[in-house]
N, C-alpha and C positions, 0 to 999 in steps of 0.2 A: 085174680085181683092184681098180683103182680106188674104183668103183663099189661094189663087194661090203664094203670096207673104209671108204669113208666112212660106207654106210649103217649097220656094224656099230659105228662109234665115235660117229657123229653122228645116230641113229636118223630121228626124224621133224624134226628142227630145220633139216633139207634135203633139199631136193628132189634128188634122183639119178636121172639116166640113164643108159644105156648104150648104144653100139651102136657098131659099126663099119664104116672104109671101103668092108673085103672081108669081110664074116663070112663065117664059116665052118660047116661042117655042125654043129658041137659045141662046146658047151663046154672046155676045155683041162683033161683031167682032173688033171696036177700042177697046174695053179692053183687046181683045186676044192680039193685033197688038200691045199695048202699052207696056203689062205684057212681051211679048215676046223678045221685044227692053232690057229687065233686065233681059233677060233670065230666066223669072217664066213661069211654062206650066201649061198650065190647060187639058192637056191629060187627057183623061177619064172621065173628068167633062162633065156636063150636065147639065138644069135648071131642078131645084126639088123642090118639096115642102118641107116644114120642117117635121123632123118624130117625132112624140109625143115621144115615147121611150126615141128615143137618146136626145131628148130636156131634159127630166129628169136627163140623164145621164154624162150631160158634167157639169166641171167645170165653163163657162162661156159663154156667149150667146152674138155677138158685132152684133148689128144693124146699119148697114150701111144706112144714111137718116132721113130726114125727116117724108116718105112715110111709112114705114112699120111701121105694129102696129104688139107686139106680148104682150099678159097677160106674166105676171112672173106666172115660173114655179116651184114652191116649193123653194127649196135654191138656185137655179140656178144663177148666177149671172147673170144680162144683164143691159149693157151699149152702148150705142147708139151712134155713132161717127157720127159730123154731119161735112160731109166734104166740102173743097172747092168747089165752084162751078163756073169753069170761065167762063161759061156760059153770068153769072150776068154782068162779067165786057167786052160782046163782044167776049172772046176767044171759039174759036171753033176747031171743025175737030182734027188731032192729036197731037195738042198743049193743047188742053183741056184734051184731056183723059191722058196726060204724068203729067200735073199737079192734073188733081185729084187722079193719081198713085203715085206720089213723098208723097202727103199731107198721102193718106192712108198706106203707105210703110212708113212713120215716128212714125204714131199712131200705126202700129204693131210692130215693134222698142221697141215704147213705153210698150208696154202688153206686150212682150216677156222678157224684164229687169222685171219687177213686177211679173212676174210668176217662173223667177227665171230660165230663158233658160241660156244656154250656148251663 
């Protein structure tokens, strides 16, 4: 979601990757269905594993969760956004996925003023 929603607000003015600790066989279809409702596309994405290289080579590294563990990578930055989860308070189905997209679509907001986007 990250990813799909920095690329939708901040186009080509950053580099965006994605990938994860565990991926998984799929896409997360309420977070397609959610991203999509704000018009963010995750065309061409896929679940990936992280690539050592490109971990070296980016500026910053955003951990979405509690769950994923990664070591620091030399200077790399990485910061961990632990997002809402309305789960906790009963909310479900695609009223949850629109709130944990509002809460992550603020915190890249946030990162994109500090890095100094447009």
């Amino acid at each position: 979601m990250a990813a799909a929603l920095m690329r939708h607000r901040y186009g080509t003015s950053v580099d965006v990757h994605s990938a994860g600790t565990r991926p998984g066989g799929s896409l997360n279809a309420a977070s397609v269905d959610a991203l999509a409702e704000v018009g963010a596309s995750v065309d061409g994405e896929h679940p990936k594993a992280i690539d050592p290289a490109l971990l070296e080579s980016v500026d910053r590294v955003v951990i979405l969760g509690e769950e994923a563990s990664l070591q620091q990578v030399g200077r790399t930055r990485v910061e961990r956004w632990i997002t809402d989860e309305p789960s906790t308070r009963g909310i479900e189905g695609a009223e949850r996925m629109r709130l944990i997209r509002d809460d992550i679509d603020s915190r890249v907001d946030a990162l994109a003023k500090e890095l100094g986007l447009p």
